[in-house]
VOGU-3710 file (C-alpha; in Angstrom, 3 decimals, decimal comma):
1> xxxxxxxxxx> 189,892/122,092/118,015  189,493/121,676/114,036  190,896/123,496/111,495  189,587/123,537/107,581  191,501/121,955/105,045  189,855/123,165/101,972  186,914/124,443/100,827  184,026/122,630/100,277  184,193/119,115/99,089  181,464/116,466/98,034
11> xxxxxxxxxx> 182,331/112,662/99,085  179,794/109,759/97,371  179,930/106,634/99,501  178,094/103,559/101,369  178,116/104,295/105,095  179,639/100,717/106,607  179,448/101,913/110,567  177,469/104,697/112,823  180,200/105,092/115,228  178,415/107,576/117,142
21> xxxxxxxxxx> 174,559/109,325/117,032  172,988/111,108/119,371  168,743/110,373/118,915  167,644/113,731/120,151  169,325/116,429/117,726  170,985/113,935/115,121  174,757/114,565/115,566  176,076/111,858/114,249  180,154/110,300/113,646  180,306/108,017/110,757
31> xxxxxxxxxx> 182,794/105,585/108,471  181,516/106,096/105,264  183,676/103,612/102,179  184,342/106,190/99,332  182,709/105,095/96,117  186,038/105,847/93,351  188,857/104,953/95,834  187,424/102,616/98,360  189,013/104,275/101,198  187,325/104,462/104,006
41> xxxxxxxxxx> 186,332/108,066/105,859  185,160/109,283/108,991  182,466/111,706/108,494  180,302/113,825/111,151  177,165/116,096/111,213  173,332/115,933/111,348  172,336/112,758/109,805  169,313/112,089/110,825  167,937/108,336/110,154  170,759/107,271/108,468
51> xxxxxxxxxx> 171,540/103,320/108,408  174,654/101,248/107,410  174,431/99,565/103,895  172,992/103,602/102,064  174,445/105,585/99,709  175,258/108,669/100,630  176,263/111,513/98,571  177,697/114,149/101,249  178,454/117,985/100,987  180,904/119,463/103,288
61> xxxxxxxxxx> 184,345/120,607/104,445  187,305/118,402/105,251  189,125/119,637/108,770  191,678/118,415/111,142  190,977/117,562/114,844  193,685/117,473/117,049  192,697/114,064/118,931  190,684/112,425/115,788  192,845/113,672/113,127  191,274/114,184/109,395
71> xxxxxxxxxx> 187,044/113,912/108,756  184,533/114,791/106,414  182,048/117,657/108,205  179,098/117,199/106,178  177,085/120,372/105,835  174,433/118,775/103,580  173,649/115,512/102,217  171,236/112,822/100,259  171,004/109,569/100,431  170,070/106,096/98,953
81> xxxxxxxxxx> 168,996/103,262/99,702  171,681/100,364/98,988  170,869/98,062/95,693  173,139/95,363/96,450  172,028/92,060/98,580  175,139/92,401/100,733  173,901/96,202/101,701  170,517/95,359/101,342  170,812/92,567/104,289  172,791/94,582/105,832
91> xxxxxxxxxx> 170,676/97,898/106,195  167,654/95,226/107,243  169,506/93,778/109,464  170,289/97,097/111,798  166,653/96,586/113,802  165,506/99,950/111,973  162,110/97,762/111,053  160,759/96,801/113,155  159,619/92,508/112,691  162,819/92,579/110,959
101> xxxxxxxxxx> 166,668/91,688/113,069  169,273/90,028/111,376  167,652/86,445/111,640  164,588/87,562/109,113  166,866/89,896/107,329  168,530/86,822/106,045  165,921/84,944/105,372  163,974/87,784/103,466  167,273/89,047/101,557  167,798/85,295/100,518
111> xxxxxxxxxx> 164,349/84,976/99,249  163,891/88,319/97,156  167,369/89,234/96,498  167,970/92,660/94,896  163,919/93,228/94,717  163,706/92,849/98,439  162,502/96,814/98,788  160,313/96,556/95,765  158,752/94,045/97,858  158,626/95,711/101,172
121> xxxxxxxxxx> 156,739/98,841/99,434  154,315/97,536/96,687  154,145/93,630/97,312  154,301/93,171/100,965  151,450/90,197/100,515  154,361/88,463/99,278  156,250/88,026/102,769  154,262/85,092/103,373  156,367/83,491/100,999  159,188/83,621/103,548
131> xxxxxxxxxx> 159,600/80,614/106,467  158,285/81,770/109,492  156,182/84,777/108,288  153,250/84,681/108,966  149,616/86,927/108,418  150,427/89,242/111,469  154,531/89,321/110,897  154,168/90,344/107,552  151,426/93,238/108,514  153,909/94,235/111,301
141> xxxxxxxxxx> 156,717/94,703/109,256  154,537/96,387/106,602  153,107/98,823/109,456  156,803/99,676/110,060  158,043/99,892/106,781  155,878/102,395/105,315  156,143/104,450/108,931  159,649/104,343/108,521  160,051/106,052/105,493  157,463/108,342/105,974
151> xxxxxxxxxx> 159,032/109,456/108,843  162,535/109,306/107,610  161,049/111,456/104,848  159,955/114,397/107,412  163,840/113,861/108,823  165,333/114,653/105,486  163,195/117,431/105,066  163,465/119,152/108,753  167,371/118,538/108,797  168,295/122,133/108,579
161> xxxxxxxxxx> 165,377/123,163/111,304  166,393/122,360/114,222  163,732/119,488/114,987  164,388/116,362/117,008  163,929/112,726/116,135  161,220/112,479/118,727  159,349/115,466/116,806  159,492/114,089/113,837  158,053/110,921/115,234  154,961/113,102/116,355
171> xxxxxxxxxx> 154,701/115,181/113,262  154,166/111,170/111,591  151,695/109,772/114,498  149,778/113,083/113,779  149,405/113,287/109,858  150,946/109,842/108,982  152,194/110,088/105,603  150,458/113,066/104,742  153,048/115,119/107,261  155,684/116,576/104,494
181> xxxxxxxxxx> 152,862/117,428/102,270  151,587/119,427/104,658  154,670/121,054/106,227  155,373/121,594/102,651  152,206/123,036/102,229  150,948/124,864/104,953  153,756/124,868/107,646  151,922/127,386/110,062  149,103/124,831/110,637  151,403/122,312/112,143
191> xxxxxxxxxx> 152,783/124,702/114,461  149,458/125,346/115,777  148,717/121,832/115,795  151,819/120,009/116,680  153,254/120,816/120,468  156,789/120,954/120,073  156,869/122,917/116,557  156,688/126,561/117,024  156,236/129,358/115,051  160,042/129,752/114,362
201> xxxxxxxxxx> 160,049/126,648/112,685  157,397/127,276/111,016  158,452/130,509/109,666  162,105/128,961/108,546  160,422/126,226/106,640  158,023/128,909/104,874  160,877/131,123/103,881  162,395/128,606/102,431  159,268/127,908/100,456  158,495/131,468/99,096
211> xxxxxxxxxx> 155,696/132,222/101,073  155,956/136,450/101,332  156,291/137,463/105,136  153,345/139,676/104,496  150,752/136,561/103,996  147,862/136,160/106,313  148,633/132,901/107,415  151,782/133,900/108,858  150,669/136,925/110,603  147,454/134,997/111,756
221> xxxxxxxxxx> 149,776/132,424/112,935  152,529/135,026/114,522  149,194/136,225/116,457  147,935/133,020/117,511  151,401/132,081/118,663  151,884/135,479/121,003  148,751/134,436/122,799  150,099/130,886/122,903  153,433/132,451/124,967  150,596/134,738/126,996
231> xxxxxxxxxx> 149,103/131,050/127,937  152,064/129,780/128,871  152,680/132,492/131,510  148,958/131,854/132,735  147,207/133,938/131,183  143,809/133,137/129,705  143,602/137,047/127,303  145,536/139,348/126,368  145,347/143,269/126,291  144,826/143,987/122,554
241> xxxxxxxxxx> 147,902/146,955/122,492  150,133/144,580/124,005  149,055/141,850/121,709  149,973/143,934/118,601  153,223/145,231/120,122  154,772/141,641/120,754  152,944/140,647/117,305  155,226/143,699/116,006  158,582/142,257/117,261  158,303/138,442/116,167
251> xxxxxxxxxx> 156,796/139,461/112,695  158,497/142,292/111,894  155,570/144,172/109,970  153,664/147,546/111,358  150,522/147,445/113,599  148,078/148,043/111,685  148,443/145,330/108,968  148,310/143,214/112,363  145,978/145,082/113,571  143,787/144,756/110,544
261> xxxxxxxxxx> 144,543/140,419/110,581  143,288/140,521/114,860  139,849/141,990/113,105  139,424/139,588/110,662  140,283/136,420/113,270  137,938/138,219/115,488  135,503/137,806/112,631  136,055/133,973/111,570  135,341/133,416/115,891  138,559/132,717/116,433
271> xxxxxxxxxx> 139,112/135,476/118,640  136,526/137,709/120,552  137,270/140,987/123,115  135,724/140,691/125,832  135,827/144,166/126,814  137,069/147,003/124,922  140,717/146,183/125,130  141,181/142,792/126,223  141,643/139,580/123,529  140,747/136,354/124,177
281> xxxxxxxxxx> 140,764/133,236/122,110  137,659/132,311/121,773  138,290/128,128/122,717  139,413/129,982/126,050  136,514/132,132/126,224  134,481/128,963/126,182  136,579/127,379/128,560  135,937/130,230/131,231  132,464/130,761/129,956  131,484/126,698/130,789
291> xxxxxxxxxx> 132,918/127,119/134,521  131,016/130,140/135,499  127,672/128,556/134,221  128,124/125,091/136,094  129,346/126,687/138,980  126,538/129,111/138,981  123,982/125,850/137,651  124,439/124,312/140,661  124,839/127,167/142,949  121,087/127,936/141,709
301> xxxxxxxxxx> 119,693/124,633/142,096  118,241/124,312/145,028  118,090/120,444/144,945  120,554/118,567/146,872  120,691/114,624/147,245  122,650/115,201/150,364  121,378/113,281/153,143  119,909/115,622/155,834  122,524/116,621/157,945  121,787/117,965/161,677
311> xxxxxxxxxx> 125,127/120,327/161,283  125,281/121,424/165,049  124,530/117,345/166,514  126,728/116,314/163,727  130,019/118,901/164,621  129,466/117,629/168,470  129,096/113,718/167,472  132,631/114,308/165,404  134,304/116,111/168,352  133,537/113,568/170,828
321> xxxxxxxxxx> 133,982/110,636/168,497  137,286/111,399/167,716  138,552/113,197/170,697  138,738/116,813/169,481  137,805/120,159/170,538  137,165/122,389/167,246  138,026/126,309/167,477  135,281/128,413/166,204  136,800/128,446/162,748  136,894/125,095/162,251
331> xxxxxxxxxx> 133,201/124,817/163,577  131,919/127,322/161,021  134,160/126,178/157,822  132,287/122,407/158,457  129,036/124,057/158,850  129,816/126,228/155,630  130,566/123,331/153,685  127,644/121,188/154,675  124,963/123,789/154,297  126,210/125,369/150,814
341> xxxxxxxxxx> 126,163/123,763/147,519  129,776/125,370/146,603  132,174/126,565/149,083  136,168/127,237/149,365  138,221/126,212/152,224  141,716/128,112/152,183  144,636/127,924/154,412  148,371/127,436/155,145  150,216/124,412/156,849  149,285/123,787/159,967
351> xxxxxxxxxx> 145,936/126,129/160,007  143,616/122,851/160,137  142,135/122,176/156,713  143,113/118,326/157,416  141,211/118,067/160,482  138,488/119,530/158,711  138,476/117,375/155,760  139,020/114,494/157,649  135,980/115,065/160,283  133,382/116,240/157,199
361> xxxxxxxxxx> 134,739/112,904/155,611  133,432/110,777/158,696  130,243/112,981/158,979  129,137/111,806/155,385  130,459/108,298/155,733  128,140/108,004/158,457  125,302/109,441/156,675  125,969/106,972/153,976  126,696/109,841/151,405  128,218/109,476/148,013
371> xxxxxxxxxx> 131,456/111,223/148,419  134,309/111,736/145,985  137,684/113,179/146,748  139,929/114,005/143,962  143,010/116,192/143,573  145,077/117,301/140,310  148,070/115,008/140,923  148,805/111,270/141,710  150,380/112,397/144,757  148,246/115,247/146,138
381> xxxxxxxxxx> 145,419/112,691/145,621  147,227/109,883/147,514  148,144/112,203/150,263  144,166/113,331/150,968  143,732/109,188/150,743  146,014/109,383/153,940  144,348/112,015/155,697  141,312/111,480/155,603  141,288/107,678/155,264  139,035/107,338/152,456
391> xxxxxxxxxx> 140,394/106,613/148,598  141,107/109,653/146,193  141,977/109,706/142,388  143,335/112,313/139,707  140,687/114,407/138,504  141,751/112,735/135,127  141,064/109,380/136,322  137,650/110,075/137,890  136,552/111,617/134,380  137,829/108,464/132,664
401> xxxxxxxxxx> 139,183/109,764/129,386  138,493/107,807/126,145  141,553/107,808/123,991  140,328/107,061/120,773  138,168/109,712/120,818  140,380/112,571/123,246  137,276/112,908/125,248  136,260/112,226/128,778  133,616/109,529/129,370  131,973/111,810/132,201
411> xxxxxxxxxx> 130,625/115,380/130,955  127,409/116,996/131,148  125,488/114,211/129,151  126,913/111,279/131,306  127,509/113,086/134,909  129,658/111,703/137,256  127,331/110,462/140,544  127,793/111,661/143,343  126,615/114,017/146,932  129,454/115,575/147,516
421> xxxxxxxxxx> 132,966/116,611/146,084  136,065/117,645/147,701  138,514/119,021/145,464  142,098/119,280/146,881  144,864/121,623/145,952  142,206/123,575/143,433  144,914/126,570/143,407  146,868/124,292/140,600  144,258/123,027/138,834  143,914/124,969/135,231
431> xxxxxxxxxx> 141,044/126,112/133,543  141,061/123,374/130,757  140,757/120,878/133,832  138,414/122,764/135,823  135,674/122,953/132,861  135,847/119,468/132,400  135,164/118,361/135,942  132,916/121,012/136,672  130,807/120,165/133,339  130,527/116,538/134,738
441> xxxxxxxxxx> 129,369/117,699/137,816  125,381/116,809/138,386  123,692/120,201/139,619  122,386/118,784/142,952  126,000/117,888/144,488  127,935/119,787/146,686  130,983/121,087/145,926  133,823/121,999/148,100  137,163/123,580/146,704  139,778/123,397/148,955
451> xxxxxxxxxx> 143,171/125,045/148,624  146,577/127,450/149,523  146,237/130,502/147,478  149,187/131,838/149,369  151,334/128,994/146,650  151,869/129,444/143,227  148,969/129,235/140,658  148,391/126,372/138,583  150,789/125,684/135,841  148,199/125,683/132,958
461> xxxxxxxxxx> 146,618/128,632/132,269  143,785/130,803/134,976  143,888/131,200/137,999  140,609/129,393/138,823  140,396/128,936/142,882  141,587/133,002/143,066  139,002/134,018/140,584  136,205/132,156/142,447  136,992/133,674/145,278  137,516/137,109/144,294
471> xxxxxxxxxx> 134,256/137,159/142,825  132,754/137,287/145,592  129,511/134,718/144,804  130,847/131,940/147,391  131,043/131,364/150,649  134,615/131,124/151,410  136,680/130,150/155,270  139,654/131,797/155,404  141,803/129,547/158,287  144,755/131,855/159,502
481> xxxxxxxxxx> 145,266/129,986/162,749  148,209/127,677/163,072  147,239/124,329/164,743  150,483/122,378/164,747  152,486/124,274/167,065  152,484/122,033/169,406  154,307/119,499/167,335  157,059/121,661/166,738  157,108/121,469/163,190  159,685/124,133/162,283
491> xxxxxxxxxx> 158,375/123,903/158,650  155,142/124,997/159,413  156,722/128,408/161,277  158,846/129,143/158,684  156,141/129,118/156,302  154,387/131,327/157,932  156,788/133,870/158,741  157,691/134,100/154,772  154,042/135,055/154,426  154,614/137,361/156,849
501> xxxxxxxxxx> 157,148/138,315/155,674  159,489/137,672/158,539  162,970/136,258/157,550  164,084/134,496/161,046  165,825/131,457/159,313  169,096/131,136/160,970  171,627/129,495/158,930  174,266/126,801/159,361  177,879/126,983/157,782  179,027/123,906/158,216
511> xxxxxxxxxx> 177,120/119,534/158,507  179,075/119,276/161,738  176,215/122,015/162,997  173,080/119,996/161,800  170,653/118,439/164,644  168,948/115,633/162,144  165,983/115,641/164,780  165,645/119,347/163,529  162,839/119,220/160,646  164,057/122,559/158,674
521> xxxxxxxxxx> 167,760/123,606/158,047  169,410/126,670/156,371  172,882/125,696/155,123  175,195/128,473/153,527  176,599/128,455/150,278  177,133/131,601/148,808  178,125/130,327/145,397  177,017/128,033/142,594  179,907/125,696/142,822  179,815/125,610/146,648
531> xxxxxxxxxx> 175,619/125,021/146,355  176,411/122,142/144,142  178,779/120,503/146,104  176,861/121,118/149,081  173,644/119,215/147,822  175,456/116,576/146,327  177,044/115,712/149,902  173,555/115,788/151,134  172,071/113,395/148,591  174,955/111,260/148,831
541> xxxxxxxxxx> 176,318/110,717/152,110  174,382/112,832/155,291  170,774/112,065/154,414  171,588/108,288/153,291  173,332/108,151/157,138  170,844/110,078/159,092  167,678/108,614/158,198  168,151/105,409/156,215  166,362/106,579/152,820  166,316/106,374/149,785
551> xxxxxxxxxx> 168,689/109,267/148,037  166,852/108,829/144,398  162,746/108,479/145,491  162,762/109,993/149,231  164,515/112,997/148,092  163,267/115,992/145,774  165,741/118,830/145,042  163,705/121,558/143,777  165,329/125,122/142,572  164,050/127,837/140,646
561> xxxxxxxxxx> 165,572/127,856/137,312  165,974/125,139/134,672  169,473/126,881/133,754  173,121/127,296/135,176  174,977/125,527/137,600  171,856/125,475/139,843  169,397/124,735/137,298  167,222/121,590/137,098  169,327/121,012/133,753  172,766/120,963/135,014
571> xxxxxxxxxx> 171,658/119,261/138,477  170,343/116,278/136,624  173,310/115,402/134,584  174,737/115,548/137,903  172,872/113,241/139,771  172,319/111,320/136,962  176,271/110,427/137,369  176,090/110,135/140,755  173,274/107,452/141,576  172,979/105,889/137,756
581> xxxxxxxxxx> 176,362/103,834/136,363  176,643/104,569/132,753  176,057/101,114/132,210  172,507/101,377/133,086  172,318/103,444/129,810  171,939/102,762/126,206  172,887/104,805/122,791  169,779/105,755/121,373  168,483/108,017/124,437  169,885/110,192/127,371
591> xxxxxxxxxx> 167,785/108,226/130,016  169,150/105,156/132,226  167,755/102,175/134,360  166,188/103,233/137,251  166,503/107,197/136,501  163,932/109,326/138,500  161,798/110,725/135,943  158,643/113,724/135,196  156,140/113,747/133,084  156,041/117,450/131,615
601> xxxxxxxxxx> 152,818/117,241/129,391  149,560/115,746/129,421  149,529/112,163/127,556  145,916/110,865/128,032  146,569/107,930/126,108  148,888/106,829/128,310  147,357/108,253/131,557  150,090/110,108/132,603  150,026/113,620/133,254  152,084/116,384/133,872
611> xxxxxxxxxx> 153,874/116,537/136,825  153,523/113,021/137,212  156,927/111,552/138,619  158,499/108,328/137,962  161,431/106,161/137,163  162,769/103,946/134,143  162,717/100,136/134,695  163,463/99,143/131,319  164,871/99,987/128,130  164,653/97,961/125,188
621> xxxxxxxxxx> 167,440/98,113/122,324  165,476/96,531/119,969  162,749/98,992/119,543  164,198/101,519/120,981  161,203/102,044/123,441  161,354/102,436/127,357  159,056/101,133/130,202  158,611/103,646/133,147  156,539/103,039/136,624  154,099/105,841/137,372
631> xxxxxxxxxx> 152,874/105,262/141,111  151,736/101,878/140,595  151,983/101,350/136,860  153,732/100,690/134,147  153,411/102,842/130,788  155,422/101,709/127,696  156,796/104,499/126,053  157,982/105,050/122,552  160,579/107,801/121,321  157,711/110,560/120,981
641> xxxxxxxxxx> 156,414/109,847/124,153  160,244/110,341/125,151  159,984/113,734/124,470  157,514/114,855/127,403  159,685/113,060/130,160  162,179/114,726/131,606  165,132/113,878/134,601  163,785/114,534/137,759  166,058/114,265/140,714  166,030/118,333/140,585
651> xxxxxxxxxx> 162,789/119,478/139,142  161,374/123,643/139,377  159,326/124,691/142,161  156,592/125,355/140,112  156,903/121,704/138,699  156,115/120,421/142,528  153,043/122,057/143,551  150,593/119,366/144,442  152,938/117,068/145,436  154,526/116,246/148,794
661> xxxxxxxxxx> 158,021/114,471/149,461  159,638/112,796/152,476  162,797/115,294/152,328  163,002/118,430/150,233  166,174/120,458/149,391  165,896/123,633/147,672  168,427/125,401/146,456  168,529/129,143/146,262  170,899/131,648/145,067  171,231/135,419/144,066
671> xxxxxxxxxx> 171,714/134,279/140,759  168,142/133,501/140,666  166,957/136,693/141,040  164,379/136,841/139,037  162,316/134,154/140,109  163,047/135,265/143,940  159,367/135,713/144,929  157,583/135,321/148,191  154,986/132,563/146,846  157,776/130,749/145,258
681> xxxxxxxxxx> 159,663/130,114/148,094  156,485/129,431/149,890  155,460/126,759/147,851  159,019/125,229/147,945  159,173/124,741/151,435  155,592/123,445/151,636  156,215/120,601/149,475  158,581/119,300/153,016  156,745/116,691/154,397  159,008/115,516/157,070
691> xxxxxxxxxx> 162,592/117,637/156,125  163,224/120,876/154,475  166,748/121,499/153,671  167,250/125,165/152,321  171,403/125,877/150,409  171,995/128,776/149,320  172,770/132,541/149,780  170,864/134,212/152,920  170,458/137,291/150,827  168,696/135,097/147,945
701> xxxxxxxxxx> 166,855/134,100/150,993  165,666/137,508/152,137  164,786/138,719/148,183  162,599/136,241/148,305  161,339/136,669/151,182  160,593/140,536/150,643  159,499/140,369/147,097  155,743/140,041/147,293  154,893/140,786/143,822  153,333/138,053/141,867
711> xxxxxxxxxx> 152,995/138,089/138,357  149,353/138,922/138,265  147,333/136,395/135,656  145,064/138,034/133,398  141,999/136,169/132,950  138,476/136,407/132,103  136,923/133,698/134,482  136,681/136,820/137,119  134,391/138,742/134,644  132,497/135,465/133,847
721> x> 131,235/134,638/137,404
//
């Protein structure tokens, strides 16, 4: 509780301590030594990249707070770097530069005195002069120097936007130096450019500049950012009248000026309509476009390097060999896949596909065929590796993307070599994705897409496996069948009955009334707080005791929302707390030693992806940089990288498709209403591998359950094949 004292105030003075700062939006508590009196003053607000040892020349309001007692909230401010050798050592010395701790800090400030920064910015050859510098020191701390203040520069600028530290370091690694002339310039083209600045942004920093709300670059860029929103929620085009409409709302100016800006995008071919009222950006057009002609290139070639395959002698030799007797499904979906140069293979748990794979993956073997098997994620490609016994990878690693030049090694001028593909869980794999693999893809192999389009679709944009087979032009084997009765997996049934939309799912009210043997459970909780206390006992005590794992890495909580009680949010802070001692942590981030961790964006220079899960192993004060294990590597990780990771010990449904974990809990409440969907909850519970725990409401339960709408994607890969 704070009060004001007076109105507002400016203070002039050298900040001597950061007290407190949080790295992610800037808030910051400092002592600042007044410049007439001497007196020292605590002082809080945004101050982003401030250091001990500046001069800072604050505007604000003095209050009162009833614990803290009297401070400075500073509203705006500017700053200076120190001119004095005490301050100038001393601002050095806080590890902003990196090359530079207090040991060199000395031992530069001693050397150069007062000129020390005229050194650092216009005469950095002259480090050498300094013991223990040498050629590659002195280029380091160069290197950091002019990075520093080029991105301290964007801070300054952005402090009244809303844009994090981590941001700012991206805006830098993207323009270098260069970044506040443009933002200052153009700030619409970063926002296309730059994931993490939107068009809000954007349009606050142009206001500020004068740019008129009726220039075309903002209206071209208010358009380009409604089908960026339309992209996030899967769609690959937009109808044109709904286009305007939400074009309407976020700029505030009448259709037809719109209207009139759609035209002349449509002209420069950065739009096109591919039908008389659908919009598409053109770079997505393409995108669609390339997977229709591969797919059709080498559905047309009638050239196969296949070795010749006796299907019927080879479908016996596999039953016999391996002690099975195949229905009459699983007959024809091997002969289907053998015999056709692209085919799908779709089914729920239980219905067989792994059977299938796994026998078509011994057929080949033994006809010495060059196979590949690849899936979307680390772990859906490690899990076909255990079915079928022979290795998988990422799609991104069997491309082999270059980094220094954001392309793949493996497209249509260096194909990938290869008989035959298998491509596992294609329902999440995204347009972007598919046209690269498929445009690597030589025209005599044979392709097989295998995948659940009962789950949710991918979480890029299309809806690739659904639009192949809608279209009609492939053979597809539907497997409806359940197989893996016999082994009682309760999983499995209840899957299946959600699809069918029965909702027998008895559930439990109290731990004392759980059968661990039991593989799926249904415990009530009615309530958020009663959910949340619920899970937590799980995590923490019951699972631990019943079967001996791990509560951080064997476990995956997975919910709907990312807000509220039950939101992925709220539930990582909390288990945060409860598995990871605040010691583990440091100041400059939220993460901790050992935290569970996902990757939420593609980072191809680091080969991680998202989805990708993880956990922290180190985190280094000095640099302020992190180390994280991915499967089986290690990834440094600066602060912009930072910004795509979030906690994971509760992570959204939609986050898990692909993926498969030991023990699943999935919490589910009324209060999520508007995510209750049949296809949601589907997917949930098939990411169980050995135990599904379900907490939450019954009634949330049987929404779910009964809701069979789906948002429906609108794409244009449908009309391309």
């Amino acid at each position: 509780m704070t009060e004001a004292k007076e109105s507002k105030a400016t203070i002039t003075g050298t900040l001597e301590k950061v007290i407190f700062r949080n790295d992610t939006n800037f808030y910051s508590i400092i002592e600042i030594k007044e410049a007439k009196s001497g007196t020292k003053i605590t002082a809080c607000g945004i101050l982003p990249g401030i250091q001990p040892g500046e001069s800072l020349e604050m505007t604000g309001i003095w209050t009162t707070h009833e614990k803290h007692g009297e401070q400075f909230n500073v509203e705006h401010f500017d700053s200076k770097l120190p001119s004095d050798v005490k301050g100038i050592r001393r601002y050095l010395g806080s590890g902003l530069i990196e090359g530079i701790g207090k040991i060199y800090s000395k031992k530069i400030v001693d050397h150069f005195g007062a000129d020390t920064f005229n050194v650092l910015s216009t005469e950095s050859a002259r480090l050498l002069e300094v013991e223990g510098i040498g050629q590659q020191r002195a280029a380091k701390i160069k290197e950091a120097w002019d990075a520093q203040f080029a991105i301290r520069d964007i801070m300054i600028f952005l402090q009244t936007y809303d844009v994090t530290n981590a941001l700012c370091i991206k805006l830098y690694e993207k323009y270098g130096t260069a970044a506040r002339t443009i933002l200052e310039t153009n700030p619409y083209r970063v926002a296309q450019e730059v994931q993490g600045v939107g068009f809000k942004t954007a349009d606050k920093i142009a206001k500020n500049l004068g740019i008129p709300s009726t220039h075309s670059s903002r209206i071209d860029a208010g358009i380009m950012h409604v089908l960026l929103l339309s992209e996030d929620d899967g769609h690959t085009c937009i109808h044109r009248q709904q286009l305007l409409k939400t074009a309407q709302i976020l700029l505030e100016l009448s259709p037809s000026r719109i209207d009139e800006r759609v035209e002349k995008l449509i002209s420069f071919g950065k739009l096109c309509m591919i039908s008389d009222e659908i919009v598409q950006k053109s770079s997505l057009k393409n995108t669609e476009d390339t997977i229709a002609k591969c797919l059709q290139n080498i559905l047309f070639d009638k050239s196969s390097t296949l070795p010749d395959i006796w299907t019927e002698k080879a479908i016996d030799w596999i039953q016999k060999r391996e002690s099975l007797a195949f229905a009459p499904e699983q007959i024809a979906a091997i002969e289907v896949a053998l015999t056709n140069k692209v085919s799908v293979l779709t089914g729920g748990p239980g219905t067989g596909k792994t059977t299938i794979l796994r026998s078509l993956v011994t057929i080949l073997s033994a006809k010495k065929a060059n196979i590949v098997l690849c899936a979307p994620t680390g772990r859906a490609a490690q899990k076909i590796s255990e079915t079928t016994g022979k290795s998988a990878q990422t799609i991104h690693r069997l491309l082999q993307y270059k980094p220094g030049e954001r392309t793949f090694l493996h497209d249509e001028s260096t194909p990938l070599k290869l008989d035959f593909i298998v491509i596992d869980e294609a329902s999440m794999v995204d347009v972007f994705l598919a046209a690269s693999l498929f445009k690597a893809l030589p025209t005599t192999a044979h392709v097989l897409l295998v995948g659940d389009v009962d789950q949710l679709p991918s979480v890029g944009p299309g809806n690739m496996l659904g639009d192949i087979i809608k279209s009609g032009k492939f053979h597809v084997t539907r497997l409806n069948r359940i197989f893996r009765q016999e082994a009682c997996s309760e999983i499995v049934s209840v899957a299946h009955n959600i699809i069918n939309a029965v909702e027998d799912c008895p559930e439990i009210h109290s731990f004392a009334d759980i059968d661990p043997s039991h593989d799926f459970h249904f415990i009530k909780a009615e309530t958020p707080e009663i959910c949340l206390e619920k899970v937590t006992l799980l995590c923490q005590k019951y699972l631990p005791t019943w079967y001996n794992v791990d509560p951080i890495n064997d476990v995956q909580i997975l919910v709907p929302v990312h807000q509220g009680i039950i939101g992925t949010e709220n539930l990582n802070t909390t288990f945060q707390n409860v598995f990871i001692p605040k010691e583990y942590g440091v100041p400059w981030t939220q993460f901790r030693i050992m935290d569970k961790i996902i990757q939420i964006r593609n980072n191809y220079e680091k080969n991680i992806f998202n989805g990708d899960l993880g956990n922290i192993t180190y985190l280094n004060n000095d640099d302020h940089t992190a180390t994280a294990k991915f499967g089986d590597e290690f990834v440094s990780l600066n602060k912009g990288n930072l910004s795509d990771i979030h906690l994971a010990y509760a992570i959204s449904i939609h986050k898990s498709q692909g993926s498969e974990f030991p023990i699943v809990i999935i919490a589910l409440l009324k209060q999520h209403y508007i995510m209750l969907q049949r296809n949601l909850l589907y997917t949930a519970i098939t990411r169980g591998k050995n135990k599904v725990f379900i907490v939450g409401d019954p009634k949330a339960y049987s929404i779910a359950v009964q809701n069979k709408e789906r948002t429906k994607r609108l794409t244009g890969l449908y009309l391309s094949t």
